[in-house]
N, C-alpha and C positions, 0 to 999 in steps of 0.2 A: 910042678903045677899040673892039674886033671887036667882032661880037655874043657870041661864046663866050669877050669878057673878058681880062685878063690874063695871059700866061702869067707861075706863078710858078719861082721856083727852087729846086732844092733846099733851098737854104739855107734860103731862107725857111719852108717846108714844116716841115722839120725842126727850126726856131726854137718851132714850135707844141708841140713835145711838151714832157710833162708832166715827163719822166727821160731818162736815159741810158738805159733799159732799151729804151723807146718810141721814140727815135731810131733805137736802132741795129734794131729788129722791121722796123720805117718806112721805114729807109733799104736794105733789101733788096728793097721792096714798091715803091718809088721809081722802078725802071725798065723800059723796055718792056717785059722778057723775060713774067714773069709772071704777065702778065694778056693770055686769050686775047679777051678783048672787052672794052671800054670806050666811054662816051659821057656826057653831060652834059643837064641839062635846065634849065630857068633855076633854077632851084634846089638842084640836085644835082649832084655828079657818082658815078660809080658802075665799076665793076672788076668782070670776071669774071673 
């Protein structure tokens, strides 16, 4: 394993949510486009 850990997959990601509703919010938020900054700490990770 890296130090910044596994990358997951979609799938999996999307496997966590609670509905349908939250999948499909998630699965728009899911890729590069929309987040102009991102990073990770060993405990987090986080999106702007």
């Amino acid at each position: 394993m890296t130090e910044q850990g596994v990358r997951w997959t979609a799938d999996q990601v999307l496997a966590l949510a609670p509905d349908a509703a939250s999948r499909k919010a998630g699965g728009r938020l899911g890729t590069a486009g929309p987040w102009s900054e991102a990073g990770s700490g060993k405990e987090s990770v986080w999106g702007l």
